[in-house]
Backbone as a printed PyTorch tensor [residue, N CA C, xyz], in Angstrom:
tensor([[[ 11.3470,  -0.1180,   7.1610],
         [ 10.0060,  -0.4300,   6.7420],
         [  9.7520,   0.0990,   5.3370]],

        [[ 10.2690,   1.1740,   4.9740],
         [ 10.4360,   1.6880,   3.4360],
         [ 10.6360,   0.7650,   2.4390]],

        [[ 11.9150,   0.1720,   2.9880],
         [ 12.3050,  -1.1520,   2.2140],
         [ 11.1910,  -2.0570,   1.7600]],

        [[ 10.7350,  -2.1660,   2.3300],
         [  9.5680,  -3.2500,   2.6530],
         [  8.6890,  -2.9380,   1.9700]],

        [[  7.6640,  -2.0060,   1.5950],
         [  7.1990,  -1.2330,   1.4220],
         [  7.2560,  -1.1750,  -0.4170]],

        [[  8.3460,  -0.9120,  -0.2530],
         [  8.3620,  -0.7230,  -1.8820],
         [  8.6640,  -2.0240,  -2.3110]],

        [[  9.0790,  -3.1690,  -1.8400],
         [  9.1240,  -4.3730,  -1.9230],
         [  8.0860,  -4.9760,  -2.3240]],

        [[  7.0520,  -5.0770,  -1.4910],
         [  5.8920,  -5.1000,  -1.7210],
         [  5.1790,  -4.6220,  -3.1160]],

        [[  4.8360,  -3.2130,  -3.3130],
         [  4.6330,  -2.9450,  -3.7190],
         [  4.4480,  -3.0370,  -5.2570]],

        [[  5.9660,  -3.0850,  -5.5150],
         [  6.3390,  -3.3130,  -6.6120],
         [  5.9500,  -4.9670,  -6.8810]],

        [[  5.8820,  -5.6620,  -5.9820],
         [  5.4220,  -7.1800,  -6.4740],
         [  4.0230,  -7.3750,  -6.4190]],

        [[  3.1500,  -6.1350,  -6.1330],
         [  1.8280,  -6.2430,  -6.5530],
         [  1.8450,  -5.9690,  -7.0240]],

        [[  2.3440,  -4.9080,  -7.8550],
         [  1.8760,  -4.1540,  -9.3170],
         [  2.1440,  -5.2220, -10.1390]],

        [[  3.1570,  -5.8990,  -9.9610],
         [  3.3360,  -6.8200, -10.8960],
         [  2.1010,  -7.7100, -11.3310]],

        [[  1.0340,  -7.9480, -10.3250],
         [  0.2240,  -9.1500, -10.3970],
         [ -0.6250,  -7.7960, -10.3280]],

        [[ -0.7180,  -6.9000, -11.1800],
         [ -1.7030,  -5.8470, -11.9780],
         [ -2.8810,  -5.0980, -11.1090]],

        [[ -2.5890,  -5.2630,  -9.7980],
         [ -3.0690,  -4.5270,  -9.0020],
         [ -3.8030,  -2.9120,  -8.7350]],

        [[ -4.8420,  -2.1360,  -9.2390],
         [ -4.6260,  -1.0490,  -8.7740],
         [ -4.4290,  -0.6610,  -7.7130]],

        [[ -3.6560,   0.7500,  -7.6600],
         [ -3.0790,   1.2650,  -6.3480],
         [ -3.6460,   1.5160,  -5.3040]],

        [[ -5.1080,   1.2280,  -5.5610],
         [ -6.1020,   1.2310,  -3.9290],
         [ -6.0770,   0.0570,  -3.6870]],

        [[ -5.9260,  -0.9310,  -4.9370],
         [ -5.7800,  -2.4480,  -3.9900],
         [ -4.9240,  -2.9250,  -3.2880]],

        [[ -3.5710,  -2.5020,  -3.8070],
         [ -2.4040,  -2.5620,  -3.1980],
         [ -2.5580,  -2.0040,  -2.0590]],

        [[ -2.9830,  -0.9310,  -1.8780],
         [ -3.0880,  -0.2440,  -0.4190],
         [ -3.6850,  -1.2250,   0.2820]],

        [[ -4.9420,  -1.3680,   0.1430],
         [ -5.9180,  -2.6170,   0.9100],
         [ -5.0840,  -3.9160,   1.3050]],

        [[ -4.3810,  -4.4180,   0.3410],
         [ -4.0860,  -5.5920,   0.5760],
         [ -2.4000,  -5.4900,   1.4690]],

        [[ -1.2470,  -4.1710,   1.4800],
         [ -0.9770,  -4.1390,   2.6880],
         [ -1.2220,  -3.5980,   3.5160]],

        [[ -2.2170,  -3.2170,   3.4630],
         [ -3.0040,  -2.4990,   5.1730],
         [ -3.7050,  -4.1720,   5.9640]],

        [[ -3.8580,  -5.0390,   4.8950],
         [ -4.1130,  -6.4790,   5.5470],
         [ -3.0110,  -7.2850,   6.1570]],

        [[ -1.9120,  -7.2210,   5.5790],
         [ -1.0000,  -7.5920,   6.2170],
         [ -0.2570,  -7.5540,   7.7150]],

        [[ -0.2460,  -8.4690,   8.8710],
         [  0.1480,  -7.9230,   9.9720],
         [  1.3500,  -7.5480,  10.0410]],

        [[  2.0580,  -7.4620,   9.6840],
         [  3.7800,  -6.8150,   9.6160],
         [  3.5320,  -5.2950,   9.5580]],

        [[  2.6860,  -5.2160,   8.1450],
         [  2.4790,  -3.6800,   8.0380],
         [  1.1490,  -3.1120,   8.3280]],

        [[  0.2170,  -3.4900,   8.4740],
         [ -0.5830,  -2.7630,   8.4510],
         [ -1.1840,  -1.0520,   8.1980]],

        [[ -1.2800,  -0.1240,   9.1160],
         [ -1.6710,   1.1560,   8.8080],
         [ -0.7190,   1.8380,   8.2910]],

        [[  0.5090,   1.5600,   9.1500],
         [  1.5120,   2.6780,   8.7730],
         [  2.1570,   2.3380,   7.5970]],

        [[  2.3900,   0.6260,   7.2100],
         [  2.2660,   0.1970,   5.5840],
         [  1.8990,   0.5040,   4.4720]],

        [[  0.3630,   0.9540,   5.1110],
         [ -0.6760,   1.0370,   3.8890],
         [ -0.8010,   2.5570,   3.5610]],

        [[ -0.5800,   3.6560,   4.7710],
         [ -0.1210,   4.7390,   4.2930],
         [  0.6170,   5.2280,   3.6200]],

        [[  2.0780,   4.8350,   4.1930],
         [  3.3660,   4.9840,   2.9850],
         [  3.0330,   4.6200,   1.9250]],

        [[  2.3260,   3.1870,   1.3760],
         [  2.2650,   3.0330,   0.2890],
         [  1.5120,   3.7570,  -0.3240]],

        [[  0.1250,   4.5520,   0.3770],
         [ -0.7340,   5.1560,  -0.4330],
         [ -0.1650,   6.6410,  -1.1260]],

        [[  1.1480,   7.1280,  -0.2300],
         [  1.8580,   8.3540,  -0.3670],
         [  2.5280,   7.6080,  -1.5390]],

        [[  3.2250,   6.5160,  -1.7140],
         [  4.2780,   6.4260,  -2.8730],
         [  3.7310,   6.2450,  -3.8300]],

        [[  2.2300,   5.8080,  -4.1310],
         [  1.2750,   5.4410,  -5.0990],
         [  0.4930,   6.3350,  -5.7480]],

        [[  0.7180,   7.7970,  -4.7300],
         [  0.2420,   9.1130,  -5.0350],
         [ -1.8290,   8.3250,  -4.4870]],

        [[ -1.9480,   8.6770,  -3.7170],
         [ -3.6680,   7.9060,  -3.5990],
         [ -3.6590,   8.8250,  -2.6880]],

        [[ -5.1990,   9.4330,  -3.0620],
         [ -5.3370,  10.5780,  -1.7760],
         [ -5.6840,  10.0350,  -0.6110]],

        [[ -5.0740,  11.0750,   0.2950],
         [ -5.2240,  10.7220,   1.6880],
         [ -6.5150,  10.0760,   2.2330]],

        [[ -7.3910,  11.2060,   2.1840],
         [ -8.6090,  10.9200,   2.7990],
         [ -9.1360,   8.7740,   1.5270]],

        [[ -9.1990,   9.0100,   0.3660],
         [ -9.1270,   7.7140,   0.1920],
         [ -8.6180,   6.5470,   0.9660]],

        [[ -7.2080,   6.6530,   0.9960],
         [ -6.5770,   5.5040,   1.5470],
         [ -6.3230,   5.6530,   3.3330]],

        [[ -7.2630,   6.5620,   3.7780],
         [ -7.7900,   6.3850,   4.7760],
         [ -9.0180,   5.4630,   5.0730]],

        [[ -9.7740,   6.1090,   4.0460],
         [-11.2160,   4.6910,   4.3570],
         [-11.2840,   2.8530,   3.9060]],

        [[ -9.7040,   3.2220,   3.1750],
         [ -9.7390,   1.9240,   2.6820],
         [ -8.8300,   1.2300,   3.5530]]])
């Protein structure tokens, strides 16, 4: 799922995303959802409690 993850990731930044949106938009995703959108918020450096409410 790491894989994935940074997969992602990196192809939103591309399309200039900030890193809370990126979070949002794979925490929308059903593949990944929470546990998605966490990792990513850890690799994106986004504080916890943030990319908790988002």
């Amino acid at each position: 799922m790491e894989n994935l993850v940074r997969s992602v990731i990196e192809f939103l930044n591309g399309l200039g995303l900030s890193p809370e949106g990126v979070v949002f938009f794979i925490s929308m995703l059903p593949l990944l959802e929470l546990r998605g959108g966490i990792l990513a918020a850890s690799f994106l450096q986004v504080d916890y409690l943030r990319a908790a409410l988002i």
